[in-house]
C-alpha positions, 0 to 999 in steps of 0.5 A, a space after each residue: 687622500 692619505 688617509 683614506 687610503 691607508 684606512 681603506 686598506 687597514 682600517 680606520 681602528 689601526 692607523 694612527 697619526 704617524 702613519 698618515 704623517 709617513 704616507 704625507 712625508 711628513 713629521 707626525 709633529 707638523 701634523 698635529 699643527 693642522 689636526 689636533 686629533 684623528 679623530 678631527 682628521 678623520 671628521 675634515 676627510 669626511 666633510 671634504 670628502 662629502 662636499 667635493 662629491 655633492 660638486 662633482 655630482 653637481 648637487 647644491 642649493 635645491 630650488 624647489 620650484 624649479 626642480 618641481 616644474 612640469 614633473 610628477 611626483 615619481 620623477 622627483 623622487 627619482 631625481 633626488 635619489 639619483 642625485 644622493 646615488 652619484 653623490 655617494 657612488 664616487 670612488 672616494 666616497 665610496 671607499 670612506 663608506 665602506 671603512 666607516 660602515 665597516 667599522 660603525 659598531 666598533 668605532 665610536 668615530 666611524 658610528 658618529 660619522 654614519 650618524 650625522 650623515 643619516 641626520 643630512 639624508 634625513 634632515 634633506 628628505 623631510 625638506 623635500 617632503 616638505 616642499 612637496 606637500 606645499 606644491 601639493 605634488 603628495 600628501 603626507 598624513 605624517 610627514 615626519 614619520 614618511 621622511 624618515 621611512 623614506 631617507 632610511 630605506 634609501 640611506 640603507 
């Protein structure tokens, strides 16, 4: 939380590692014996940052089936991208967001950050899709190509 606070405020490209050991009260030294780099900080804030949000959104497992139950193909979708919204909405989430899209054509850390969560939106949406299709609730001529336009207009 240390660090996302001070990248909030300076920005991911100027804080450097004795920094966060001088927010954590810490010595730079014995923050190098948890993380090697912060780049790898950085990337365990994300991961942190992403799984307690999909907690407190109360998004996990997705049982298909009964999320399909007695809905119509629209519900679902809405469901599902309220779910990414709330997840992504939370004010942690929030602000490592706006250091890492602030700073994705700059920073080869926040672009590969922007990237692996676009492959999760992606990857989860084509599952979806997927799923929607066996349960015959849409069909998709390319369902590939109708996961991505999908997962990209919501992701943007």
């Amino acid at each position: 939380m240390a660090t996302l606070e001070l990248t909030a405020n300076k920005g991911l490209g100027n804080v450097s590692m004795n920094m966060i050991a001088d927010k954590v009260g810490i010595k730079k030294p014995s923050l190098y014996n948890h993380f090697a780099s912060k780049e790898e900080l950085v990337e365990t804030m994300y991961q942190f940052l992403r799984e307690e949000a999909k907690k407190n959104a109360n998004v996990g497992a997705i049982d298909y089936t009964a999320i399909f139950a007695g809905k119509s193909a629209l519900k679902i979708l809405k469901m599902m991208v309220g779910g990414y919204f709330n997840m992504n909405q939370q004010e942690h989430m929030l602000n490592f967001y706006k250091v890492i899209y602030s700073e994705r054509s700059l920073n080869p850390m926040a672009a590969k950050i922007v990237a692996e969560e676009t492959d999760k939106m992606i990857i989860a949406t084509k599952q979806l899709f997927y799923a929607m299709e066996v349960h015959k609730l849409l069909h998709f001529t390319n369902p590939d190509m109708s996961a991505v336009s999908f997962a990209m207009t919501i992701h943007g």
